[in-house]
C-alpha positions in Angstrom: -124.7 -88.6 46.7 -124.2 -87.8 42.7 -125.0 -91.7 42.2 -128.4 -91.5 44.3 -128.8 -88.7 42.1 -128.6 -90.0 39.0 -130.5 -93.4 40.4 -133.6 -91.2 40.8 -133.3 -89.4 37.7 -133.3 -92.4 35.6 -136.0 -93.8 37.5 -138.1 -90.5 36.8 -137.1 -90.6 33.3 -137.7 -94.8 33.0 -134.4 -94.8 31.1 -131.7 -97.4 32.2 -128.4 -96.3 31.7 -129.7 -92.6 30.6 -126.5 -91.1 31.5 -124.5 -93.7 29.6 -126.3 -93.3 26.5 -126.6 -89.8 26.2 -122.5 -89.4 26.8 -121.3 -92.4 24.8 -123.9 -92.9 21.7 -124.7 -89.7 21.1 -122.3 -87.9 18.7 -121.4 -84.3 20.5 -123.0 -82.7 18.0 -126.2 -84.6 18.5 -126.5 -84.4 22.6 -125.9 -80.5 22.1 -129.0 -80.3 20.2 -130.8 -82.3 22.4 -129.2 -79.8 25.2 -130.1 -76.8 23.8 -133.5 -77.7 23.4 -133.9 -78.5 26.5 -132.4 -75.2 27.9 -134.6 -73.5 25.4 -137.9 -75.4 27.2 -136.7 -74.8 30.2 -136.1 -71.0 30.1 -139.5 -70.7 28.4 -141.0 -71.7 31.9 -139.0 -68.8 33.4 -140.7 -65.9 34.8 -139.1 -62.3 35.0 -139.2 -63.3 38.6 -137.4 -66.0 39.2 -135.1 -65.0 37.2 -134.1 -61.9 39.7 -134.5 -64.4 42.3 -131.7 -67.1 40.1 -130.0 -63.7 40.2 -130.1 -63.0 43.9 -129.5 -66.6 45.1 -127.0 -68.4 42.5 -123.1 -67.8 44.2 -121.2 -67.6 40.3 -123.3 -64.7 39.2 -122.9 -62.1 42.3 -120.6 -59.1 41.3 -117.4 -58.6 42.8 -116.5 -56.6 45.4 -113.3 -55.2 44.4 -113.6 -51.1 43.2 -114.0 -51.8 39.5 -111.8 -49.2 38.0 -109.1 -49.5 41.0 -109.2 -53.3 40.2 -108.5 -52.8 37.0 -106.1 -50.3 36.9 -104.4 -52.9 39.8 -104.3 -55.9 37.4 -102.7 -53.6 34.6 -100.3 -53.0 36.4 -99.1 -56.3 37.0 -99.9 -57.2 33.4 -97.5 -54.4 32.5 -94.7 -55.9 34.8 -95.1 -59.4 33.3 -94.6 -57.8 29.6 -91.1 -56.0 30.9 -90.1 -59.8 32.3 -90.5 -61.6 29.3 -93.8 -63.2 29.2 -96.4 -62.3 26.4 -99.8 -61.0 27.4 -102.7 -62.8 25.9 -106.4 -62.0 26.2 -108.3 -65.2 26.8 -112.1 -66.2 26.2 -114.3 -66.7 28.4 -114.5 -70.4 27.7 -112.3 -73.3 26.6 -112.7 -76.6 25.2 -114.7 -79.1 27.1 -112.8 -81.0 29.3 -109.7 -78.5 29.5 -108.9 -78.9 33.1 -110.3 -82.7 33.9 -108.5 -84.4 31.1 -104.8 -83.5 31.4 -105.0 -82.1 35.1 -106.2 -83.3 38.0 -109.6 -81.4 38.6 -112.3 -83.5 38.7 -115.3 -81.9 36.0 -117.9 -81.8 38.5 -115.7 -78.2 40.1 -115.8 -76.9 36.6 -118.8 -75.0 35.0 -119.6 -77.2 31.8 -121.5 -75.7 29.1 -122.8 -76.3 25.6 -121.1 -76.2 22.2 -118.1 -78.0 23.8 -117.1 -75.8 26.0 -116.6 -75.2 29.5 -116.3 -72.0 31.7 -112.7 -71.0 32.2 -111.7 -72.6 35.3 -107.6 -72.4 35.0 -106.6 -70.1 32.6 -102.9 -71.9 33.1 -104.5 -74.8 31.3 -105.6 -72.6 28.3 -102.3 -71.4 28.0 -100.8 -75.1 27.8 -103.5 -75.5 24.4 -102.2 -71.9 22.6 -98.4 -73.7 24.0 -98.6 -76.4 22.0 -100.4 -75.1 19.2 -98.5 -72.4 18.3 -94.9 -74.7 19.1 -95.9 -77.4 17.1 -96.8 -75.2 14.1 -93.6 -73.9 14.9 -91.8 -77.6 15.2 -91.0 -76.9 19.0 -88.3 -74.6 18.8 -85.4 -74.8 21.4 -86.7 -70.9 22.4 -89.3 -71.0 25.2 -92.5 -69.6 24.9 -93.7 -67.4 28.0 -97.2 -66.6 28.2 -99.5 -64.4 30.4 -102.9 -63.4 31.6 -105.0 -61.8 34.1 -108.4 -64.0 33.9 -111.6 -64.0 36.0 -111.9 -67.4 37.3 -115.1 -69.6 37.9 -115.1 -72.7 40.0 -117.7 -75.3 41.1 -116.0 -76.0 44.2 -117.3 -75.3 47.6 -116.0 -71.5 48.7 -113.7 -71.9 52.0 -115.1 -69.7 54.9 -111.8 -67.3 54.5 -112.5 -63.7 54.2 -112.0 -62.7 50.3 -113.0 -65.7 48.6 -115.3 -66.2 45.8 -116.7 -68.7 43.4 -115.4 -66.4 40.8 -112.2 -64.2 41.2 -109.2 -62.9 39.1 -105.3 -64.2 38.7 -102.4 -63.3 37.0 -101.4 -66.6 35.4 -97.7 -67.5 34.2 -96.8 -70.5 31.5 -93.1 -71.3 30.0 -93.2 -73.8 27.2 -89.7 -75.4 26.1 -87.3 -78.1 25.5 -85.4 -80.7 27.7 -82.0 -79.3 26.3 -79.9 -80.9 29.1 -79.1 -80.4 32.8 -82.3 -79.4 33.6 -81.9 -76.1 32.0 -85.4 -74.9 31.2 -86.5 -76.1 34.8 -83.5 -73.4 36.0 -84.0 -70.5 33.7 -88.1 -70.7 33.3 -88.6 -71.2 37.5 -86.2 -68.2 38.2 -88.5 -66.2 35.5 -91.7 -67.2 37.0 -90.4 -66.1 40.7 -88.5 -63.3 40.1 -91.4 -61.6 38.5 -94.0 -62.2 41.7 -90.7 -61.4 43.9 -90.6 -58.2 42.1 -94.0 -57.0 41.8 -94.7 -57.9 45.7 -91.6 -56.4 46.6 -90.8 -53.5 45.0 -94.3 -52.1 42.9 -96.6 -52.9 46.2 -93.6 -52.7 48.5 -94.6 -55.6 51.1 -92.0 -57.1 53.3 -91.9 -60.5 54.9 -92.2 -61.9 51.1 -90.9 -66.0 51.3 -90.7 -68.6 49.1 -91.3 -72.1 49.8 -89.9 -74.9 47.7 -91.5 -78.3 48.0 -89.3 -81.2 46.9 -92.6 -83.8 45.9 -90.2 -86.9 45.5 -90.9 -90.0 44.4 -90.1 -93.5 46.7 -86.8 -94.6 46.4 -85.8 -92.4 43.6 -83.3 -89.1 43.8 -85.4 -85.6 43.1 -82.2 -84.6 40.8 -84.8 -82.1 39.6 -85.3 -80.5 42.8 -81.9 -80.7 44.1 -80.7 -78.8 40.7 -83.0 -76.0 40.8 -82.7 -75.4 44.7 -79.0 -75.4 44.2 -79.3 -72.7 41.1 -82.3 -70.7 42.7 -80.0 -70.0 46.0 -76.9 -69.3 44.1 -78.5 -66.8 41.5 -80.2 -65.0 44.5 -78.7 -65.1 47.4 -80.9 -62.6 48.8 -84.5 -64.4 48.2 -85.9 -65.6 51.7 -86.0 -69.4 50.8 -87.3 -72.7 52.5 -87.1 -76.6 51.8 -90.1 -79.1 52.7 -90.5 -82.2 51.7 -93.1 -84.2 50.4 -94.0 -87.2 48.6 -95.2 -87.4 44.5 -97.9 -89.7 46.1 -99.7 -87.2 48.0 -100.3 -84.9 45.0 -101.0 -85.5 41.4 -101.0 -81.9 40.1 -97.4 -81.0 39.4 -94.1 -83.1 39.0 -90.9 -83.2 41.0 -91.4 -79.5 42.6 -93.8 -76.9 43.9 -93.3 -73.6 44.4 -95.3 -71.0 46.7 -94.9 -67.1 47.8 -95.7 -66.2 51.3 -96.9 -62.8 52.4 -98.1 -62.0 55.9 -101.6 -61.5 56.1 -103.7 -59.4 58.3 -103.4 -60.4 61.8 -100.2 -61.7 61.3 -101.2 -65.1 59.8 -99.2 -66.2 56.4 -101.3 -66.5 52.8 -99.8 -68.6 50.3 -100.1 -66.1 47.2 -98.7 -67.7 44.5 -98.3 -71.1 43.5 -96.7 -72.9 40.6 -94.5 -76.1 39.4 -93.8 -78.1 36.6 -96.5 -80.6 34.9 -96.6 -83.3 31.9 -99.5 -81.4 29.8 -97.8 -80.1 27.1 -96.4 -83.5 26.6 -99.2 -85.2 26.9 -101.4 -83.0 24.5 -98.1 -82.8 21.7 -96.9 -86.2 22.2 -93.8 -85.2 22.5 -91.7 -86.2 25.8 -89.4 -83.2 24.7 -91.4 -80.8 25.9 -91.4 -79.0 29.3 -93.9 -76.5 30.6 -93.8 -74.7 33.7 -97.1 -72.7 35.5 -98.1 -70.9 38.3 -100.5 -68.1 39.2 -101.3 -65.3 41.9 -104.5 -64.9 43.8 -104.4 -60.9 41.6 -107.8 -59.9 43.5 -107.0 -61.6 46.9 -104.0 -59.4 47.0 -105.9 -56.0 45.7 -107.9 -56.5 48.7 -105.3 -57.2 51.1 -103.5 -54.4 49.9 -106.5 -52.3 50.3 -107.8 -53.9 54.0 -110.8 -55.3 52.2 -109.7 -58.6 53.4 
């Protein structure tokens, strides 16, 4: 479909190879002059009325449903508890570099809302935190102590929105990052994985008092090859606490390409009995990847923040 697409475009425009040219011989500062021009024709074609009717039709624009002020005040709250277990609280922009999801994750652009001037509409704010990760540790000439990050941050995705009560093209998470060192014995794994959990076992637990809270660990192994990864932080997660409701599924690397060696998710029982997956996290290769340094470990993971506010409300 996007080929046909851009097979009739060029014909319109009787331009071969229009897409080609515009990404790989212009300079980015060139094609975002030529871009804003052409937004800045283009909204001088715009009536007051079709702009009301952009407004009442386009999905990533809608307010959201949640209570404002009891949204807020909800999401404070677990920014609050975050602070108390370690992680610093940043206030992200709107936007992030172009590219900030697709090039070191797995998200393919088309799902993310590009814009001009390099930048792209905050999609993961998990992948932001990776870029302030490595910035501030390699100023710092990655330190052995980890570097905990969090945020609550409104969300906008391209993607089509499942028919599941409560979802949106646009929505808020709390979002979790550790940055470290491989010091040995999978240490950071251990201690920054315990963080993450404990914090969402915590806040679901004992400040919204739900029961029935689980965690599922997904060993993502690769063929032939011992998940000593896995194996060590299943074995230190179950004897640090006992008491957490745990499970073990297996699954192969191959089937995902998002995180490495293990995925974690928190269960909560949903209206009508069915089970919502939460909170997600694991470990990925980014902050290696953008530092080049094979040193470094990061751990991520985030919490549907607004999908819970309304099923802790019966909005959902």
């Amino acid at each position: 479909m996007q080929q046909k697409i851009l097979d009739r475009i060029t014909k319109i425009c009787g331009v071969p190879g229009l897409a080609e040219i515009l990404a790989s011989r212009l300079s980015g500062a060139d094609l975002n002059s030529l871009l804003l021009e052409v937004f800045r024709q283009k909204t001088a074609q715009i009536q007051a009325s079709g702009l009301l009717q952009a407004y009442r039709n386009n999905r990533f624009v809608q307010p959201a449903t949640v209570d404002a002020i009891d949204f807020q005040a909800f999401a404070l709250e677990a920014l609050r508890l975050s602070r108390s277990s370690g992680f610093q609280p940043l206030q992200l922009s709107p936007v992030s570099p172009l590219g900030t999801c697709s090039v070191v994750a797995t998200a393919h652009q088309d799902k993310i809302l590009s814009a001009l001037r390099g930048t792209e509409v905050v999609a993961d704010a998990t992948n932001v935190l990776a870029l302030e990760s490595v910035l501030r540790r390699t100023e710092q000439q990655f330190p052995a102590e980890t570097l905990h990050f969090s945020t609550t941050h409104r969300h906008v995705r391209a993607q089509e929105i499942p028919d599941i009560p409560g979802y949106s093209a646009h929505f808020t998470i709390l979002g979790l990052t550790s940055a470290g060192r491989d010091t040995g014995s999978f240490q950071f794994e251990k201690d920054s994985v315990l963080q993450h959990i404990g914090l969402y076992i915590k806040y679901l637990k004992e400040t919204l008092q739900l029961s029935g809270v689980h965690i599922r660990l997904i060993a993502l192994d690769q063929e032939a090859t011992p998940n000593r990864l896995f194996e060590a932080v299943e074995t230190h997660i179950r004897q640090s606490v006992p008491e957490w409701s745990v499970s073990r599924i297996a699954s192969k690397a191959s089937e995902q390409s998002y995180y490495q060696h293990l995925q974690f998710k928190i269960v909560i029982p949903g209206p009508g009995g069915q089970e919502i997956d939460i909170a997600d996290g694991g470990y990925t290769d980014w902050t290696q990847r953008l530092s080049g340094n094979r040193k470094e470990r990061f751990l991520i993971s985030g919490l549907g923040l607004e999908l819970l506010f309304k099923i802790v409300n019966s909005e959902w």
